[in-house]
N, C-alpha and C positions, 0 to 999 in steps of 0.2 A: 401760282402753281395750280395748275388743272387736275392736279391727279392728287388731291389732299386725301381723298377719301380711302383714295389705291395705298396712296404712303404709310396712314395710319392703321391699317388693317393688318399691313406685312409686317409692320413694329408691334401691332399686338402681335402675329404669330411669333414672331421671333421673342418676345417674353414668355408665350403660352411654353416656347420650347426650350428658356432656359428656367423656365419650374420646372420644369422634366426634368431638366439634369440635373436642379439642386434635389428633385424628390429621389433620384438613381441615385448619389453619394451615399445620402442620407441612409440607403439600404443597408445592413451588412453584408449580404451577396450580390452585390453588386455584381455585375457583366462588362468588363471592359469594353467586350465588342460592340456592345449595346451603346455603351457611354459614346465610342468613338464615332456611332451611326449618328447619333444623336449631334454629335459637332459639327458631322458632315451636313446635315438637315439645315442647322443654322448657318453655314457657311452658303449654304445654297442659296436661302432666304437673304442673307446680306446680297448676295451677287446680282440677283433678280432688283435689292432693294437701289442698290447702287444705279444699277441699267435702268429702272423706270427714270430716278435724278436725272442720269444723263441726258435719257431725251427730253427732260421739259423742254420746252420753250425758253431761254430769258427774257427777264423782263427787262425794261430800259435804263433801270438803275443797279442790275444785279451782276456778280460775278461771281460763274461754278466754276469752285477750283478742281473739282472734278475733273474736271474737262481738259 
C-alpha cells in the first residue's frame, strides 16, 4: 500500500474527532447540534478514508473486499 502515510493521518484525524465528542458529552451544556456536526465530520473522514482504500493498487496476493 502506497498511501500508508495518507491512511494513517485520516485515522488520526478521525480519533482527534472522536475526543471531541467524548469531550462534547462530557459537557453539561452540551449542543446537540454541535454534537450532530461533529458525526457529520467523521462520517466525512470515513468516506474519504474508504475511497483513498478503494483506489489502492492490489497487490498480487491481496483481496479488497471493499471493492
Amino acid at each position: 500500500m502506497t498511501s500508508r502515510e495518507i491512511l494513517n493521518r485520516e485515522i488520526e484525524r478521525i480519533q482527534s474527532r472522536l475526543k471531541v465528542l467524548d469531550l462534547m458529552v462530557s459537557r453539561p451544556n452540551a449542543n446537540v447540534n454541535n454534537f450532530r456536526e461533529e458525526i457529520k465530520n467523521i462520517e466525512d473522514k470515513l468516506a474519504n478514508l474508504k475511497s483513498i482504500i478503494s483506489r489502492e493498487q492490489f497487490s498480487d496476493n491481496e483481496i479488497n473486499p471493499i471493492r
